[in-house]
The first five atom37 places (N, CA, C, CB, O) and aatype in JSON, in Angstrom:
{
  "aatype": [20, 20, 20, 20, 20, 20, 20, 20, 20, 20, 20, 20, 20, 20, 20, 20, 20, 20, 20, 20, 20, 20, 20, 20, 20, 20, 20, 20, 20, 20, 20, 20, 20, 20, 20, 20, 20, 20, 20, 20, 20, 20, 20, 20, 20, 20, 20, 20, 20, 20, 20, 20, 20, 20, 20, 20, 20, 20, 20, 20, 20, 20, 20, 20, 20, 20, 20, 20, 20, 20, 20, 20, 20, 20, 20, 20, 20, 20, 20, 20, 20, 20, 20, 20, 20, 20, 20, 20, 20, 20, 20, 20, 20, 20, 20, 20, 20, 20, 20, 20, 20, 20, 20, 20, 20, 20, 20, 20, 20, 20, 20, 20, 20, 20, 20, 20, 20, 20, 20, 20, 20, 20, 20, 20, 20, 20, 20, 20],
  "atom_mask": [
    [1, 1, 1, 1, 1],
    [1, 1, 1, 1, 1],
    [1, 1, 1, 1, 1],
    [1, 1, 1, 1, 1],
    [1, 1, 1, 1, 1],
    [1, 1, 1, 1, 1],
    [1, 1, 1, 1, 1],
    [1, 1, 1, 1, 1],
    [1, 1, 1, 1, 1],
    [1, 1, 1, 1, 1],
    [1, 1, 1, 1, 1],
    [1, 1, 1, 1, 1],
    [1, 1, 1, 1, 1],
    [1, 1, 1, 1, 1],
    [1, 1, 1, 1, 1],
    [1, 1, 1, 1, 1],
    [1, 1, 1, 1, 1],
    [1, 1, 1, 1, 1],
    [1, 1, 1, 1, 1],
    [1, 1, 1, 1, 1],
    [1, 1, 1, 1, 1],
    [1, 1, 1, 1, 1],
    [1, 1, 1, 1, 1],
    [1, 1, 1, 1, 1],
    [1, 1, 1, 1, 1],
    [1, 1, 1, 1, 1],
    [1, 1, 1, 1, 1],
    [1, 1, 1, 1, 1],
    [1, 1, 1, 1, 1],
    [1, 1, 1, 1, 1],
    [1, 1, 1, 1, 1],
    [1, 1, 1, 1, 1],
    [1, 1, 1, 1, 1],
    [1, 1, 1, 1, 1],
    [1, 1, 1, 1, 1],
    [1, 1, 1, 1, 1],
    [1, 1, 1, 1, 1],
    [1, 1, 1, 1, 1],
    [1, 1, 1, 1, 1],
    [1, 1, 1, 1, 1],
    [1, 1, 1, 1, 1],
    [1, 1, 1, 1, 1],
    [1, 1, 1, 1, 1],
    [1, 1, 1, 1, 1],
    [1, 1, 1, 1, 1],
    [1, 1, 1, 1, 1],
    [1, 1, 1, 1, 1],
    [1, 1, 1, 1, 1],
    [1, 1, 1, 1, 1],
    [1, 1, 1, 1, 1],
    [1, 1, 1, 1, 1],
    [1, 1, 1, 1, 1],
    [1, 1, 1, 1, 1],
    [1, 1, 1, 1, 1],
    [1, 1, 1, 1, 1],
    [1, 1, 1, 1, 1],
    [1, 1, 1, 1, 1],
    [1, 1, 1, 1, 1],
    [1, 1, 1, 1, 1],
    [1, 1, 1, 1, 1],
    [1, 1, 1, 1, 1],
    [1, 1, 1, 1, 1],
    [1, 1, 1, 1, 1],
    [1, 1, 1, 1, 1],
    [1, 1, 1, 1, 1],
    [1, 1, 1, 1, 1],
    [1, 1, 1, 1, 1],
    [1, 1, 1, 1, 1],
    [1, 1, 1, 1, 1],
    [1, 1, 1, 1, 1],
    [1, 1, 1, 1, 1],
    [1, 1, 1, 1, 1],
    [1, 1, 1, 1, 1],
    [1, 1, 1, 1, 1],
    [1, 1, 1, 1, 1],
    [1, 1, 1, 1, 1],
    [1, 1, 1, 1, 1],
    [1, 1, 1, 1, 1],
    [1, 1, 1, 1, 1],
    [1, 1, 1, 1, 1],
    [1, 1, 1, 1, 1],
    [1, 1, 1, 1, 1],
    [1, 1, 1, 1, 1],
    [1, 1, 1, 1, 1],
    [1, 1, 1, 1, 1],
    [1, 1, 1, 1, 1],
    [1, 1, 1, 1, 1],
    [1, 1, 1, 1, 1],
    [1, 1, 1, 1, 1],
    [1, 1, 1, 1, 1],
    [1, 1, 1, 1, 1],
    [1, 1, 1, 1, 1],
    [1, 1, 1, 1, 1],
    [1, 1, 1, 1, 1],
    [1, 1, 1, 1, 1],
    [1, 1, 1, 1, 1],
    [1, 1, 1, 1, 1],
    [1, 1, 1, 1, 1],
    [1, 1, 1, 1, 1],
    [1, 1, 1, 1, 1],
    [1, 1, 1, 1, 1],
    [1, 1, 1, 1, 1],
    [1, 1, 1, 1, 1],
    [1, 1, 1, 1, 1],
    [1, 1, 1, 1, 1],
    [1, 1, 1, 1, 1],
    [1, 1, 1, 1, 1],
    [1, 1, 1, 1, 1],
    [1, 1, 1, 1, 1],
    [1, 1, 1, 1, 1],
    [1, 1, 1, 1, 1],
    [1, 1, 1, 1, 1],
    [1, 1, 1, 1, 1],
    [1, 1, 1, 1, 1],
    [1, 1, 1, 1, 1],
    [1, 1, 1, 1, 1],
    [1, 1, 1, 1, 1],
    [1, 1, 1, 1, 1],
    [1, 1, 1, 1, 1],
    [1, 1, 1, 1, 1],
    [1, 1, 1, 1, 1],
    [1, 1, 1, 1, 1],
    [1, 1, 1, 1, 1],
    [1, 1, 1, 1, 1],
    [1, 1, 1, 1, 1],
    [1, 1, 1, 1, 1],
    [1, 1, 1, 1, 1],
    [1, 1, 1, 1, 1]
  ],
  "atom_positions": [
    [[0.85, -1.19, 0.0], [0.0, 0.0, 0.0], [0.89, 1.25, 0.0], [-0.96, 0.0, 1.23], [1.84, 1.51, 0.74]],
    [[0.53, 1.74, -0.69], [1.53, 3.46, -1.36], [1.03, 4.47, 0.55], [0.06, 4.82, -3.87], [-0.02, 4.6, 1.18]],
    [[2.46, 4.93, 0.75], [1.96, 6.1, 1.91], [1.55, 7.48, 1.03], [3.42, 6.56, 3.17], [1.32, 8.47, 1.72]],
    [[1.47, 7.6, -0.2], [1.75, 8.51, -0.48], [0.29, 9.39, 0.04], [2.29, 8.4, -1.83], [-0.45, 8.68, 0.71]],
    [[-0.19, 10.78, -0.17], [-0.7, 11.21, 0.69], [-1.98, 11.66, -1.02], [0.36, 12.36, 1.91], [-1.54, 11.96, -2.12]],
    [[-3.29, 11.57, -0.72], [-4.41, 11.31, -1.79], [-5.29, 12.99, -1.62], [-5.6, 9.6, -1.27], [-5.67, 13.65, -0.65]],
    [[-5.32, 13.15, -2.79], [-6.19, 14.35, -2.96], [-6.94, 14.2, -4.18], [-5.42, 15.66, -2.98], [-6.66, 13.72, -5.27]],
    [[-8.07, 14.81, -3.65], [-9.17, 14.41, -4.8], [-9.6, 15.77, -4.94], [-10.51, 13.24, -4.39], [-9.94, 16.56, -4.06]],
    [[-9.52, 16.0, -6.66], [-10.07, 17.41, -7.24], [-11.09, 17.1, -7.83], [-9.24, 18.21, -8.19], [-11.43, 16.06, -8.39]],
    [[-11.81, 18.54, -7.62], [-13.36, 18.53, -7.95], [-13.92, 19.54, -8.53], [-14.14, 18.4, -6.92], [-14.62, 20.32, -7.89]],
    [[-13.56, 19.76, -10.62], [-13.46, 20.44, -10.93], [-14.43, 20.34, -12.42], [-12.26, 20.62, -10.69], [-14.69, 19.16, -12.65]],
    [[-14.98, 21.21, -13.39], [-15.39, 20.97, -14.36], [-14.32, 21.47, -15.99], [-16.69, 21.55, -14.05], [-14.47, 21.17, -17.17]],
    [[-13.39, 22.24, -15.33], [-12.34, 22.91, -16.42], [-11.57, 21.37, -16.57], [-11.12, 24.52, -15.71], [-11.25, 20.68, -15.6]],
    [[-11.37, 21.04, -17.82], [-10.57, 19.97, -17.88], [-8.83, 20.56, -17.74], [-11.0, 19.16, -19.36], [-7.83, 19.93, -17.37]],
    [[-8.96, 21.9, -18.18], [-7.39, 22.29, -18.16], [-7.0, 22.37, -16.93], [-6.98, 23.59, -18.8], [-5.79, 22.19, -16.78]],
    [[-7.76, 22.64, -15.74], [-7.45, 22.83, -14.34], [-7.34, 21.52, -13.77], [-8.48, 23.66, -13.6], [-6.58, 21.45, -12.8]],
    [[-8.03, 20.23, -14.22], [-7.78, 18.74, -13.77], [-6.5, 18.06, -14.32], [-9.0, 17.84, -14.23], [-5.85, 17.19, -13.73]],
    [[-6.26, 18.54, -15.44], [-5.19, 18.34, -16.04], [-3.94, 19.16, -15.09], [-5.43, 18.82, -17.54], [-3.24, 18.37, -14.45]],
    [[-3.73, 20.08, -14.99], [-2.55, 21.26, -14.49], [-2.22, 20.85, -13.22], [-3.05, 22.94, -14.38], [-1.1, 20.6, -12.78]],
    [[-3.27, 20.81, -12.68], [-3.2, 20.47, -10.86], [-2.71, 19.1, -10.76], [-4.87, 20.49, -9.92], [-1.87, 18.77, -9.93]],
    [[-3.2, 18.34, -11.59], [-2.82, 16.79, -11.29], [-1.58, 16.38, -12.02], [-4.0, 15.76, -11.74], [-1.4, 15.18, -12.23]],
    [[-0.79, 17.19, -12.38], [0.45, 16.93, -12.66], [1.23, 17.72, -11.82], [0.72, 17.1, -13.96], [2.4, 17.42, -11.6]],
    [[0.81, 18.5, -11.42], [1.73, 19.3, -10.48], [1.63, 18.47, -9.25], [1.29, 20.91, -10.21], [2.66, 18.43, -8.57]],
    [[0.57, 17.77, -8.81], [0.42, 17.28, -7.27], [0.89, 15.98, -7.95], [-1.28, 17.35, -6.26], [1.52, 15.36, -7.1]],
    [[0.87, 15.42, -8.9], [1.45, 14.35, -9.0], [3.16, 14.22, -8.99], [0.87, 13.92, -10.09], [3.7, 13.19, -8.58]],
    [[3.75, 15.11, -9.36], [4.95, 15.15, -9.58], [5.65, 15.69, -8.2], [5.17, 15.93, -10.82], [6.85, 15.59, -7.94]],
    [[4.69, 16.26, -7.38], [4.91, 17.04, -5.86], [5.09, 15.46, -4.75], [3.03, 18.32, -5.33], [5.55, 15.4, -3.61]],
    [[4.43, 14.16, -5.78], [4.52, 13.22, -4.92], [3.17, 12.56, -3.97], [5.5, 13.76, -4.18], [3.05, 11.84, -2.98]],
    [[2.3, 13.24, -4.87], [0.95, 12.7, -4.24], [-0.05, 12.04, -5.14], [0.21, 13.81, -3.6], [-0.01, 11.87, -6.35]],
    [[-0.72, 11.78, -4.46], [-1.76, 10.39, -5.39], [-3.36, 11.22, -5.63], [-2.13, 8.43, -4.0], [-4.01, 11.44, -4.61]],
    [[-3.82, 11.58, -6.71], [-4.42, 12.32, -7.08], [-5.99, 11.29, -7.52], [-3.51, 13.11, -8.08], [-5.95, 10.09, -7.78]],
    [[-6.66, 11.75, -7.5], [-7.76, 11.3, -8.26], [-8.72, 12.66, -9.02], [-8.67, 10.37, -7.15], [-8.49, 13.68, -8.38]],
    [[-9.82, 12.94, -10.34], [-10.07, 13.84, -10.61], [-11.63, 14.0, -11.13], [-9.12, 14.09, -11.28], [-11.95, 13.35, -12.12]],
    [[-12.4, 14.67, -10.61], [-13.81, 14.3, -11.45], [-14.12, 15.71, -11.81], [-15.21, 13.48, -10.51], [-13.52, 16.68, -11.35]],
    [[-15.05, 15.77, -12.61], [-15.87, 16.79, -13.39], [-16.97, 16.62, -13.43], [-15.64, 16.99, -14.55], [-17.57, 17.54, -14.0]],
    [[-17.74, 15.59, -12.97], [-19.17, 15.46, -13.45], [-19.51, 15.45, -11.56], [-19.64, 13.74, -14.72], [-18.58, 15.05, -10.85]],
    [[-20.4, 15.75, -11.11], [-20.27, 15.91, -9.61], [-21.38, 15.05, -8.99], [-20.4, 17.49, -9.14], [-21.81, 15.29, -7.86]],
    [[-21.77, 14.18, -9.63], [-23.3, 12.95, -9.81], [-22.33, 12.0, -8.98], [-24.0, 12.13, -11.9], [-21.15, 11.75, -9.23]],
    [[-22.9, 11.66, -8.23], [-21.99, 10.59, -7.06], [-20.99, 10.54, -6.6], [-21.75, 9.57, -7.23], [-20.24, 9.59, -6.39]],
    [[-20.83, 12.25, -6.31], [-19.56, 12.38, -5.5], [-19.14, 12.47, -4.54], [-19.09, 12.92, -5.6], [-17.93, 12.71, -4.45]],
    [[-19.97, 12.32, -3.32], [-19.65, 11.85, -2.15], [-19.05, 10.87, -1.96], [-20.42, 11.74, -1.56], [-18.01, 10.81, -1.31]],
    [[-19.73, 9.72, -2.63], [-19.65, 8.33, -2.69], [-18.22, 8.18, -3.69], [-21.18, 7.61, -3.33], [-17.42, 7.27, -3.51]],
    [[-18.1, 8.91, -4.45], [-16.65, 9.14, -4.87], [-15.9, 9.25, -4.19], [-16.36, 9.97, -5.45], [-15.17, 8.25, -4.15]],
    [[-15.6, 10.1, -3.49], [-14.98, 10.68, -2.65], [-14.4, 9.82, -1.69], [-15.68, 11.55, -2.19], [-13.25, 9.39, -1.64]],
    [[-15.83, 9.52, -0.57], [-15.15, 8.68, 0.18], [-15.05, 7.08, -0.2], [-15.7, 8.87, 1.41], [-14.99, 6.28, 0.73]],
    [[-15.03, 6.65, -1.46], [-14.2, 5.62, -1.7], [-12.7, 5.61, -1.59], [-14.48, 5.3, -2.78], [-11.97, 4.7, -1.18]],
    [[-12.35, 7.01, -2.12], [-11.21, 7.28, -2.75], [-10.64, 7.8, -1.11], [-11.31, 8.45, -4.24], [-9.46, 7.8, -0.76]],
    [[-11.46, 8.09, -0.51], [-10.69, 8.42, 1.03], [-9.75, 9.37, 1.06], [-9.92, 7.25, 1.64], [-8.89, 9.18, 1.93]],
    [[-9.61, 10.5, 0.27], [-8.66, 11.55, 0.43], [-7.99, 12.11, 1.92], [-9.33, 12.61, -0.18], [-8.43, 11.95, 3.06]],
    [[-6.99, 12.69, 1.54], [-6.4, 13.07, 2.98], [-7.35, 14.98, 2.75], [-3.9, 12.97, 3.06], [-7.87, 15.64, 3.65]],
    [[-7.25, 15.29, 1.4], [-7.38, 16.43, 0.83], [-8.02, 16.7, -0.2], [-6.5, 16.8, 0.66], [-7.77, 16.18, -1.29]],
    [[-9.4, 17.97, 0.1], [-10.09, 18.03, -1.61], [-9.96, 19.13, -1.98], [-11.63, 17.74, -1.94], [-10.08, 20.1, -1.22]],
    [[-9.66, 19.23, -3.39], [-9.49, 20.92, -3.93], [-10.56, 20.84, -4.56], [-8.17, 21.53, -4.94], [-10.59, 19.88, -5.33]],
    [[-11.75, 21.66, -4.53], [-13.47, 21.7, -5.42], [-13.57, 23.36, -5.66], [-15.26, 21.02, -4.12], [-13.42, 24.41, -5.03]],
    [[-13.86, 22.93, -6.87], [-14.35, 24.4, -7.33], [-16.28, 24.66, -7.0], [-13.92, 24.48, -9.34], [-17.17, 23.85, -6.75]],
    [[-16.28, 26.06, -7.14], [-17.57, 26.02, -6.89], [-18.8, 25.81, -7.84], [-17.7, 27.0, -6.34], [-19.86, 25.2, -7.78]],
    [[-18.34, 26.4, -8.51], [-18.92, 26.67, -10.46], [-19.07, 25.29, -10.56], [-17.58, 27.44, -12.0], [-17.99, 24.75, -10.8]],
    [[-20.16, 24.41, -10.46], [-20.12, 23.41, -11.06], [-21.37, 22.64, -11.59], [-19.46, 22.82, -10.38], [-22.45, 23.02, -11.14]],
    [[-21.37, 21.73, -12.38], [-22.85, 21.66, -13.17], [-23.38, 20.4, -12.27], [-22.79, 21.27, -15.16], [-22.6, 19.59, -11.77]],
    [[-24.99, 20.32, -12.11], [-25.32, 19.4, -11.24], [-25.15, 19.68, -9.68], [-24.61, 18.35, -11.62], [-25.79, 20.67, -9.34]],
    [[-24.78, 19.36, -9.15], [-24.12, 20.13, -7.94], [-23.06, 21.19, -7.65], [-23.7, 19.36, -7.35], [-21.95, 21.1, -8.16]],
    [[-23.3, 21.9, -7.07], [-22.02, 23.36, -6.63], [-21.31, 22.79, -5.66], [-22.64, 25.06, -5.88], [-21.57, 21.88, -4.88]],
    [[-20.15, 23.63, -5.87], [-19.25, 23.06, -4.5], [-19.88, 23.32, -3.0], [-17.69, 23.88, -4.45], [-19.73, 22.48, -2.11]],
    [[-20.59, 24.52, -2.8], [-20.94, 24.79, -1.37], [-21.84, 24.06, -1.12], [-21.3, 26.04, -0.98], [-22.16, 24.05, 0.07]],
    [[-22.86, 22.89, -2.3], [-23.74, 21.93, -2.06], [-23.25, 20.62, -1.87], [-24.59, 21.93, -2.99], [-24.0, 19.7, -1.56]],
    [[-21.94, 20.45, -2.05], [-21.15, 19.64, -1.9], [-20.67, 19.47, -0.31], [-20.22, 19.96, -2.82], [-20.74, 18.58, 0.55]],
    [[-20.05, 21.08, -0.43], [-19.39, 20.84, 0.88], [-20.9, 20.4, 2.04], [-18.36, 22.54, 1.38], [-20.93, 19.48, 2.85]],
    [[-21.76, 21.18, 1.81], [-23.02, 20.93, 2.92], [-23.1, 19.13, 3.21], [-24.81, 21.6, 2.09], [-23.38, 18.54, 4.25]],
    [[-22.77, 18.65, 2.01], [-23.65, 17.05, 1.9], [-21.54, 16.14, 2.47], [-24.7, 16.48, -0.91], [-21.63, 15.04, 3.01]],
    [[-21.02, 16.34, 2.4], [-19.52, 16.28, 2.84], [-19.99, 16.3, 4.51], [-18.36, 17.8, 2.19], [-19.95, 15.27, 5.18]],
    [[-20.41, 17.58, 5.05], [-20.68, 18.26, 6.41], [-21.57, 17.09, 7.12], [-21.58, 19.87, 6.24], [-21.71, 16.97, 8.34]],
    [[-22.03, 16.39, 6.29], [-23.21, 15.69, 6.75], [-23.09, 14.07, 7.28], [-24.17, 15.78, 5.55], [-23.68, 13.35, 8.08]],
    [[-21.77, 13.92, 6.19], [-21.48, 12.55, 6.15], [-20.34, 12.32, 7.18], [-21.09, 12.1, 4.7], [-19.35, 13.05, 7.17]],
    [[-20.5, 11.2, 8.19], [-19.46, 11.17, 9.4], [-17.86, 10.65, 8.75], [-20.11, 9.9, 10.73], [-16.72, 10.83, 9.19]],
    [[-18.31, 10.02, 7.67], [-16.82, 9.45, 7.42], [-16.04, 10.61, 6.74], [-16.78, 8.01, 6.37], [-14.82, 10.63, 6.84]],
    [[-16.91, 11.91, 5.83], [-16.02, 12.63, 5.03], [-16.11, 13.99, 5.57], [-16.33, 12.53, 3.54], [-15.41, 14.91, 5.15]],
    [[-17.27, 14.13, 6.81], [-16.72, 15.41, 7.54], [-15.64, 16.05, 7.73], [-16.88, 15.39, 8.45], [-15.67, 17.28, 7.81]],
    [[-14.11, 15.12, 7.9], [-13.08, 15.88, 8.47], [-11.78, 15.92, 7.62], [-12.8, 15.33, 9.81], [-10.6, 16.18, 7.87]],
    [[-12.57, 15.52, 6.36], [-11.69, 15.72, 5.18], [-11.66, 17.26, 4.66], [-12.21, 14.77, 4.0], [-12.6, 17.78, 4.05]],
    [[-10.51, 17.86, 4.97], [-9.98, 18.86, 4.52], [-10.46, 19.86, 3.02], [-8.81, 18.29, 4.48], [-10.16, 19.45, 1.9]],
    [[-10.98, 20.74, 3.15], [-11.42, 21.07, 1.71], [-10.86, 22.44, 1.24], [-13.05, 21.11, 1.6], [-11.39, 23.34, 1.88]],
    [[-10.1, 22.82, 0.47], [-9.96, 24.09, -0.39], [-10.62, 24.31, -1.38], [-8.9, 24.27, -0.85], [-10.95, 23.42, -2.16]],
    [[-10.94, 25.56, -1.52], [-11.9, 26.44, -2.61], [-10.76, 26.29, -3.7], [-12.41, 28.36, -2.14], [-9.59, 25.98, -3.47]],
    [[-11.38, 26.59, -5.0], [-10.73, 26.73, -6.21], [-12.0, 27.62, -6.35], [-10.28, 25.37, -7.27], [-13.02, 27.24, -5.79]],
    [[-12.01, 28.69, -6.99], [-12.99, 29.07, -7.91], [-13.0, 30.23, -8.67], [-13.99, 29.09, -7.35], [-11.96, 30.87, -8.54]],
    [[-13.94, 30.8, -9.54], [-14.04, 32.27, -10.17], [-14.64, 33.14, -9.24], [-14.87, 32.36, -11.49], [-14.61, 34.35, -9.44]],
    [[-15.53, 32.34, -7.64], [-16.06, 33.48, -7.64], [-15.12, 34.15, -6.25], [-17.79, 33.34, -7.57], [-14.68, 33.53, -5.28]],
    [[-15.05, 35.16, -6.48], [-14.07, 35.78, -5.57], [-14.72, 36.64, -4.66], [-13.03, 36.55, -6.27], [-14.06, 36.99, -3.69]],
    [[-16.44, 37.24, -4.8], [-17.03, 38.16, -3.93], [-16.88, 37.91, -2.24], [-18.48, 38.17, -4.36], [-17.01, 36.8, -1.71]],
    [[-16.63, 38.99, -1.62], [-16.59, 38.42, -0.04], [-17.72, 37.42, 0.45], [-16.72, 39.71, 1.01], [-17.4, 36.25, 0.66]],
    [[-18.88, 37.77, 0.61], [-20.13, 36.72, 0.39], [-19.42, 35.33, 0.24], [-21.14, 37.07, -1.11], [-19.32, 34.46, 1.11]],
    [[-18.81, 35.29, -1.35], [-18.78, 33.68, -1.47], [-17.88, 33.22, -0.51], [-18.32, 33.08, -2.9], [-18.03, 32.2, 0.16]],
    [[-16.74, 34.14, -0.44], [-15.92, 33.39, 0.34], [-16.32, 33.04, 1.87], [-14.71, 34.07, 0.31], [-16.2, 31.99, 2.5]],
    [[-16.97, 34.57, 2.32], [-17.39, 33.73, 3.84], [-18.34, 32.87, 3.83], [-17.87, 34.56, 4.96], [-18.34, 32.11, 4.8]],
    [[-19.33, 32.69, 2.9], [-20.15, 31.45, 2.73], [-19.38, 30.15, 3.07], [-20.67, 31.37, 1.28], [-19.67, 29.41, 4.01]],
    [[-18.36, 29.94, 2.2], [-17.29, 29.06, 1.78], [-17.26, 28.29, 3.51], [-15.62, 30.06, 1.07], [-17.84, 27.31, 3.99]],
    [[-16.25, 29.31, 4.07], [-15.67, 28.81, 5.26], [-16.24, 28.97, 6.5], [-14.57, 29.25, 5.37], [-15.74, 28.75, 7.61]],
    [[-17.75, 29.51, 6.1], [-19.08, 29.1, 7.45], [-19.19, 27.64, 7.13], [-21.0, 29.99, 7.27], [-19.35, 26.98, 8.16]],
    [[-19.14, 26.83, 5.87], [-19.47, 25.85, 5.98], [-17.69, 24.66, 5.94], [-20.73, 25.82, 4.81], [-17.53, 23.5, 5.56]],
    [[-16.71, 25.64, 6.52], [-15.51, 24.64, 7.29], [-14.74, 24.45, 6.33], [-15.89, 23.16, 7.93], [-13.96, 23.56, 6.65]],
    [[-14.48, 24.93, 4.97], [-13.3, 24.75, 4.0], [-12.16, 25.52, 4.69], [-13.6, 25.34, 2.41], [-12.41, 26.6, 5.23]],
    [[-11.12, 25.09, 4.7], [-9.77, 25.74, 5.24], [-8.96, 26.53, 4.8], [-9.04, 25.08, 5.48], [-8.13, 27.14, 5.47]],
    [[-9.18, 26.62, 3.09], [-8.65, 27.58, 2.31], [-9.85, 27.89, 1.06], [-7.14, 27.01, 1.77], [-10.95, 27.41, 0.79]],
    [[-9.02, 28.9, 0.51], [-10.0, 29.54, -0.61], [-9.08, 30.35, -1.6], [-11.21, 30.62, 0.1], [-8.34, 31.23, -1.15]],
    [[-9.12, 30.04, -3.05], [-8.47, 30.61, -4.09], [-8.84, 31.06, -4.96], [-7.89, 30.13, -4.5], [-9.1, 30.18, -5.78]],
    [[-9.15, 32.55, -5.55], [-9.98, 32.9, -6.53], [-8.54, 32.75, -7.91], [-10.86, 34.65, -6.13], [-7.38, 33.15, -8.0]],
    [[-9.47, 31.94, -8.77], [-9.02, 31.49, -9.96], [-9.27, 33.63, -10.56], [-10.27, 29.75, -10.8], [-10.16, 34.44, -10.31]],
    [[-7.93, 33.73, -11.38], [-7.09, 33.21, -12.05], [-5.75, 32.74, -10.67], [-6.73, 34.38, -13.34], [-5.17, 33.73, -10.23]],
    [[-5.35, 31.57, -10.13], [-4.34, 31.36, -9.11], [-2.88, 30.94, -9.22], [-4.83, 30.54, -8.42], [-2.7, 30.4, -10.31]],
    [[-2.01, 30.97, -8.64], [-0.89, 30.69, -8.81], [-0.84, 29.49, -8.38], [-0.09, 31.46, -8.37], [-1.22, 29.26, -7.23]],
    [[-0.3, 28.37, -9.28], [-0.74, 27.07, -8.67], [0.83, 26.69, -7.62], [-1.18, 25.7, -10.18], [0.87, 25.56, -7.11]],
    [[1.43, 27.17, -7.49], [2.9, 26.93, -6.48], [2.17, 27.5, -5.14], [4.65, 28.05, -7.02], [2.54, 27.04, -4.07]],
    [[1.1, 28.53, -5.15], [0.59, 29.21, -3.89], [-0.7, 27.52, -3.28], [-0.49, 31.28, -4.52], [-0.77, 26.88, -2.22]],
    [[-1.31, 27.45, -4.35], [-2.2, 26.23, -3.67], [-1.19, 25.16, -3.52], [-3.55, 25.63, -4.64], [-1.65, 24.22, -2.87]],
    [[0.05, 24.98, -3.9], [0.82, 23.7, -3.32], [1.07, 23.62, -2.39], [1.79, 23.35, -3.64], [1.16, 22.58, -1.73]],
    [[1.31, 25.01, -1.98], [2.07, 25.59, -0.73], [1.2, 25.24, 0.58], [2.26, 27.33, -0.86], [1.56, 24.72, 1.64]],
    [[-0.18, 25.73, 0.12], [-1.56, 25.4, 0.99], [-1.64, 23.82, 0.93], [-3.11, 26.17, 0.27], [-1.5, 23.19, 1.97]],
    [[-1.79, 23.39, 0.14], [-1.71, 21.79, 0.11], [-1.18, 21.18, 1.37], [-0.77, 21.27, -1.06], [-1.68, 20.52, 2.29]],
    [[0.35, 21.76, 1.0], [1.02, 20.71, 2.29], [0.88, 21.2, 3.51], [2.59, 20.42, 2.24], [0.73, 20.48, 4.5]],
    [[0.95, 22.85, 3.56], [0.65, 23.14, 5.08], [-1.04, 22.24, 5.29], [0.56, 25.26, 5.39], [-1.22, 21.51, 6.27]],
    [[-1.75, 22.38, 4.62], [-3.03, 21.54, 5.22], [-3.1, 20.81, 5.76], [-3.71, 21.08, 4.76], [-3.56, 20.87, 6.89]],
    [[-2.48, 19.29, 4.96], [-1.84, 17.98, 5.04], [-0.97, 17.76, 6.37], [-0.96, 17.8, 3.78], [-1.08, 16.85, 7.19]],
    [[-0.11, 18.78, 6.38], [1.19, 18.5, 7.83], [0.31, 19.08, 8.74], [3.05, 19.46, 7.85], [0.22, 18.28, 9.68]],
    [[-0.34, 20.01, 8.94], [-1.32, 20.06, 9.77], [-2.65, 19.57, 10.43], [-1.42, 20.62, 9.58], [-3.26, 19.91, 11.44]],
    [[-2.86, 18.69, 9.49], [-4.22, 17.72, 10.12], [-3.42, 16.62, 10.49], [-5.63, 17.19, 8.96], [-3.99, 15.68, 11.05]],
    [[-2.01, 16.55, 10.24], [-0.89, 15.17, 10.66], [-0.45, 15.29, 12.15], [0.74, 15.18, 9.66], [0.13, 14.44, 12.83]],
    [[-0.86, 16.56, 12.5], [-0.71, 16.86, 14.32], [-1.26, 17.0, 14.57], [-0.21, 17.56, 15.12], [-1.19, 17.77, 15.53]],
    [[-2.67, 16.54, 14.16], [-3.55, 16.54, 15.13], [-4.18, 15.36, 15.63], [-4.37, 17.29, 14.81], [-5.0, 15.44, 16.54]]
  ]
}
């Protein structure tokens, strides 16, 4: 069994599933990637992430309808979540992290800045 450490993105831009998952792949982590957001809880916690990057913009379900139904479920409650998104208004963001995401990135982003967040996330839910 790989230690390596699993993050699951949750995105509809294929160029952003593509970009991120070579960068976190090559950073040394085990990635998984969806776009369609129809059984993704159950995605999710198959895949058991340590870490999820979800955008909000998304068809079928939104990320903050995501995160609510995440909030709900005992096994994927305390899985770690960062924002990806376009929308950048204060609103969204404190919406965002009333409902417990730990970070938040308004796209257009520097993806070395969400790596950066990545691992502080990761080494930080590792002490606790």
């Amino acid at each position: 069994m790989s230690d390596k450490k699993r993050i699951f993105i949750v995105d509809d831009d294929q160029a952003v599933l593509v970009s991120l998952r070579k960068l976190l792949e090559l950073s040394g982590f085990c990635v998984e990637v969806a776009s369609d957001t129809r059984d993704i809880v159950s995605r999710i916690k198959l895949f058991n992430p340590h870490l999820i990057l979800l955008d909000l913009l998304m068809p079928v379900l939104g990320g903050l309808e995501i995160c609510e139904m995440l909030n709900t479920d005992r096994a994927a409650q305390a899985i770690p979540i960062i924002i990806l998104s376009a929308l950048g208004k204060e609103e969204d963001v404190k919406n965002a992290y009333r409902l417990g995401v730990v970070g938040y990135f308004t796209k257009p982003y520097d993806f070395n800045d969400v790596l950066r967040e990545v691992n502080k996330t990761i080494a930080s839910k590792e002490q606790r």
